[in-house]
C-alpha positions as CSV (number, residue, x, y, z in Angstrom):
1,X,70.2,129.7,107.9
2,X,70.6,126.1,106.4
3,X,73.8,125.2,109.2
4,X,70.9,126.2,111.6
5,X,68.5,123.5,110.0
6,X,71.6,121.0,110.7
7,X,71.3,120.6,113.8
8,X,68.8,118.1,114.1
9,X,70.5,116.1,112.3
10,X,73.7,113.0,113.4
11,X,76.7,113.6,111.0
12,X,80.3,114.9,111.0
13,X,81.9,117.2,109.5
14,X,85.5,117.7,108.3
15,X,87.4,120.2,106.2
16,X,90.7,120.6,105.1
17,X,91.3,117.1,103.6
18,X,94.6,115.4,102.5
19,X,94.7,112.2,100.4
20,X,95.4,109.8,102.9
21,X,92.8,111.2,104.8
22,X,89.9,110.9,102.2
23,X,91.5,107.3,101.1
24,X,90.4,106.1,104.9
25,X,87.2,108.2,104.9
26,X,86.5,106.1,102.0
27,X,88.0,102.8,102.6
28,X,86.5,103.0,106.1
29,X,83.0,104.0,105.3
30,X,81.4,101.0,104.8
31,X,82.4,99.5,107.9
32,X,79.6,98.6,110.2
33,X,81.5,98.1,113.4
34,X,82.8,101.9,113.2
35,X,79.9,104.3,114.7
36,X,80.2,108.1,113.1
37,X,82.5,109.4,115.6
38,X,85.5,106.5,115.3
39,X,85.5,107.2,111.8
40,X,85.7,110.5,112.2
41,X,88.6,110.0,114.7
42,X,90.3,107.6,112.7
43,X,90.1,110.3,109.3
44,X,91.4,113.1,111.7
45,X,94.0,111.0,112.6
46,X,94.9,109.5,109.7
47,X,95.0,113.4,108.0
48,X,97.5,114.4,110.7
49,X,99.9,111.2,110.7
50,X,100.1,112.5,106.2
51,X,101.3,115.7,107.3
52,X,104.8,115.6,106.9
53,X,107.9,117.9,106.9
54,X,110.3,115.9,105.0
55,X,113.4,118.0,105.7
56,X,113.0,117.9,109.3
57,X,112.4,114.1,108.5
58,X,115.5,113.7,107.3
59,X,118.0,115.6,109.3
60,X,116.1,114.0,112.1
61,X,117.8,110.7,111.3
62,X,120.9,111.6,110.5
């Protein structure tokens, strides 16, 4: 019942975190020229781009 109450409310929310993603969330925050859904966008991004299979990285540039 409370996600229900949520609605009315203007706010984002993301799960399944990774470090560089909650460094930008945080580093980012505080910036008034972002609205809510940029820094949302940028965290998203930012959580991808961290992702990384390094053994594919690797024979990739060989």
């Amino acid at each position: 019942m409370i996600a229900a109450n949520l609605k009315k409310y203007d706010f984002k929310c993301i799960s399944g975190m990774n470090l560089p993603m909650l460094l930008d969330a945080l580093l980012l925050r505080d910036d008034d020229s972002l609205e809510i859904e940029q820094l949302a966008e940028q965290c998203l991004k930012t959580g991808k781009e961290g992702i990384i299979d390094i053994k594919k990285m690797i024979s990739e540039k060989k």
